[in-house]
C-alpha positions as CSV (number, residue, x, y, z in Angstrom):
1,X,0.0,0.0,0.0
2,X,1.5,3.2,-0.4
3,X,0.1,6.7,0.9
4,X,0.6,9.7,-0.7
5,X,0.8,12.8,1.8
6,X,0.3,16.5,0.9
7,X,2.6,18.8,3.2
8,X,2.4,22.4,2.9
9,X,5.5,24.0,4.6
10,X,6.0,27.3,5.5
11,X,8.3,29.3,3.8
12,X,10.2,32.7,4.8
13,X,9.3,35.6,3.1
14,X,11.5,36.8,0.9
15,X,13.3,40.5,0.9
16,X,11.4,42.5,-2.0
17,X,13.8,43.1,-5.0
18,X,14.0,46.1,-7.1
19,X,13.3,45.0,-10.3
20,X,15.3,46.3,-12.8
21,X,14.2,47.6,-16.3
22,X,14.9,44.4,-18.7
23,X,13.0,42.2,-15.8
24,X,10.0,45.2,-15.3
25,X,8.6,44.8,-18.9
26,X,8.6,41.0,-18.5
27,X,5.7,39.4,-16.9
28,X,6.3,38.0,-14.0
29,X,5.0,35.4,-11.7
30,X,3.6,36.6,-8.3
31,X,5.8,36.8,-5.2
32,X,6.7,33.1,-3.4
33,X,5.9,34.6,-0.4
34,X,2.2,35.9,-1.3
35,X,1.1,32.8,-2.4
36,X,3.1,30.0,-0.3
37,X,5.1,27.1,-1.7
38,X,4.0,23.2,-1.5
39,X,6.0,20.4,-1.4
40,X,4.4,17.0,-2.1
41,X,6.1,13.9,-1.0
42,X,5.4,10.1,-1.1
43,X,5.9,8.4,2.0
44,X,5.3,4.2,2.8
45,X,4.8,3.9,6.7
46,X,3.8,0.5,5.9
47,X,5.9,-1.7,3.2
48,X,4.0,-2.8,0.6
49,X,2.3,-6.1,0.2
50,X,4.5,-8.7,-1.5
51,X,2.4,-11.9,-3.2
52,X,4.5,-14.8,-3.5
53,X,3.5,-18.1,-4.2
54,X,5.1,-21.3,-3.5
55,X,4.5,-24.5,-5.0
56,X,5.7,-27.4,-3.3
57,X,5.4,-31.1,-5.5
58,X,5.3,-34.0,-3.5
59,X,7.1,-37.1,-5.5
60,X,5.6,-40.6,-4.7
61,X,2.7,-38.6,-2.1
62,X,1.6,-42.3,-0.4
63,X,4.4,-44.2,-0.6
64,X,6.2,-41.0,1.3
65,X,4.0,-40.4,3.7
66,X,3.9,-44.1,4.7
67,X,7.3,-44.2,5.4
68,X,8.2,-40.8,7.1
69,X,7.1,-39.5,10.1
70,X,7.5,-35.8,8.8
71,X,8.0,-33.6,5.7
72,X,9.7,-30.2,4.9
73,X,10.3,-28.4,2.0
74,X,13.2,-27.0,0.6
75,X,13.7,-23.9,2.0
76,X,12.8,-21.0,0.3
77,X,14.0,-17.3,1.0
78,X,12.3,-13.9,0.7
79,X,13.0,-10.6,1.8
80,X,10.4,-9.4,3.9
81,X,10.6,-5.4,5.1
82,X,14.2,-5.1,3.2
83,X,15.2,-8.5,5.4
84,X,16.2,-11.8,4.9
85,X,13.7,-14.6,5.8
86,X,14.1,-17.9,5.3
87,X,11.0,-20.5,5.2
88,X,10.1,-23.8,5.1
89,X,6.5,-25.6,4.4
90,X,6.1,-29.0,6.7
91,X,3.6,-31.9,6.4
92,X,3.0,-33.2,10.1
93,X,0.9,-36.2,11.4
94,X,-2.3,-36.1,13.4
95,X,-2.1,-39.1,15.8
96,X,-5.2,-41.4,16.6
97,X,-5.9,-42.8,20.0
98,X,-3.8,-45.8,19.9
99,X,-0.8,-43.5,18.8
100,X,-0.5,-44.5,15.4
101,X,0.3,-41.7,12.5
102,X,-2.9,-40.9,10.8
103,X,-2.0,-40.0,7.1
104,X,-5.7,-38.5,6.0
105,X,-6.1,-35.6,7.2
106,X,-2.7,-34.1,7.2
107,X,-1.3,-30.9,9.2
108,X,0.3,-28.5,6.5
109,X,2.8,-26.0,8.4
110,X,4.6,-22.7,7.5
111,X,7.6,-21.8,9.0
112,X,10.2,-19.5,9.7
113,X,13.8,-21.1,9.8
114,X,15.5,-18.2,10.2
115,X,16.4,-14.2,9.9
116,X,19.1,-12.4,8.7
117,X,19.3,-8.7,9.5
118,X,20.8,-6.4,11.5
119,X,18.0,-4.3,12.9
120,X,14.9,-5.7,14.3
121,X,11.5,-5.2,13.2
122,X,8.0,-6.4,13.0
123,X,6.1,-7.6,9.5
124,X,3.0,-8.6,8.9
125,X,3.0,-11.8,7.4
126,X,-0.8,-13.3,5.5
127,X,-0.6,-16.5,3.9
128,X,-3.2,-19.2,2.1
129,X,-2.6,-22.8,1.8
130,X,-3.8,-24.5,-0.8
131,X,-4.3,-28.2,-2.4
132,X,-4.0,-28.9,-6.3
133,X,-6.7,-30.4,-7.7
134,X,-5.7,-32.5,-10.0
135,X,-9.1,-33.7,-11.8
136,X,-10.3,-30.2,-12.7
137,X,-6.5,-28.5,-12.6
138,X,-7.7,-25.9,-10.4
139,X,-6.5,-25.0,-6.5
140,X,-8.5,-25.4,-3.3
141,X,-7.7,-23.2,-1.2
142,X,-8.3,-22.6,2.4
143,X,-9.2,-19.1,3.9
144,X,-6.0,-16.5,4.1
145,X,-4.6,-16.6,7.5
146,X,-2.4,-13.5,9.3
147,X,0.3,-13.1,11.8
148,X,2.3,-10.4,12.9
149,X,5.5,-11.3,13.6
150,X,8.8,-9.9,15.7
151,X,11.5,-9.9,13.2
152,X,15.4,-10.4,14.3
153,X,18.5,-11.5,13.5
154,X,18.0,-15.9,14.5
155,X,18.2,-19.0,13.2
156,X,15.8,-20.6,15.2
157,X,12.4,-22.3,14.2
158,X,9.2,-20.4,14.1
159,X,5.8,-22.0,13.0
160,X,4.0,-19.3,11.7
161,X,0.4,-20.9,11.2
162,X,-1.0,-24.3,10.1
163,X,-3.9,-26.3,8.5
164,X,-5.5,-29.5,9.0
165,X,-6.1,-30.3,4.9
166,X,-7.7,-33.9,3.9
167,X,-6.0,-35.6,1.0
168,X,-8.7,-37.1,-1.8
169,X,-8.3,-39.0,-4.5
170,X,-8.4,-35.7,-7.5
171,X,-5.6,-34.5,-5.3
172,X,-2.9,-37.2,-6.7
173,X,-1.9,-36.8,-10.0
174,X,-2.6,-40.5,-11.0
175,X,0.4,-40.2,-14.3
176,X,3.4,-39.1,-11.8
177,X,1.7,-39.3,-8.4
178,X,2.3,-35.8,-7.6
179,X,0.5,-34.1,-4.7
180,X,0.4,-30.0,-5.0
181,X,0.5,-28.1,-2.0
């Protein structure tokens, strides 16, 4: 978003001048100080909203989940108020009664892995997740979630938000077995 702010500043008056002959026959403009000056400037108190979108393809969905206990994503980076973030998305594991993994539905995660800056500050941080689907090529996508979050110089963890997403059928690409998150 960015605001656009009209200042008028006060100016000094200026000494009167004799004008001299050449400048008397030429028209001139009225005085600075009888009419004032203004000064228009463009300030952003707020950065503006950046829209990225990442889409994370995973190889072999069933056979994958079956075998791990977690998933993250490659780690992605993005510069977020001029600084450095580093993120992550994460598949997690509901657990039933009994303590078993329940694959259907899954937890989807967005985190923070880590900051690099030299100043602290605070951003605010929306984001949507989303499931492919596959039969009608066409996203599902949950409501967009928000956070404000304390920005510093750290490499540690942060989850940011999550959603509880059930996997069906048209979510699988049944020629490569893909699932689009």
């Amino acid at each position: 978003m960015v605001v656009k702010l009209l200042r008028i500043m006060p100016t000094k008056p200026k000494s009167p001048k004799t004008p001299s002959k050449s400048s008397a026959k030429a028209k001139e403009p009225p005085e600075e100080a009888d009419i004032g000056t203004i000064h228009e400037e463009v300030e952003v108190p707020v950065a503006s909203e950046v829209v990225f979108r990442k889409i994370w393809r995973i190889k072999k969905f069933h056979k994958t989940i079956t075998r791990k206990d977690s998933l993250d994503s490659p780690v992605f980076r993005c510069s977020v108020n001029g600084m450095n973030t580093f993120w992550n998305i994460s598949v997690r594991f509901w657990k039933g009664p009994n303590g078993k993994k329940i694959t259907n539905p899954l937890v989807i995660c967005l985190n923070l892995t880590g900051c690099e800056t030299e100043e602290t500050g605070q951003a605010r941080i929306r984001f949507q997740f989303g499931v492919w689907d596959a039969s009608i090529r066409h996203w599902e996508c949950c409501p967009i979630s928000g956070v404000v979050l304390n920005l510093q110089n750290s490499r540690e963890l942060i989850s940011v938000g999550y959603k509880s997403l059930g996997i069906l059928d048209r979510h699988i690409e049944s020629s490569s077995k893909y699932l689009g998150l």
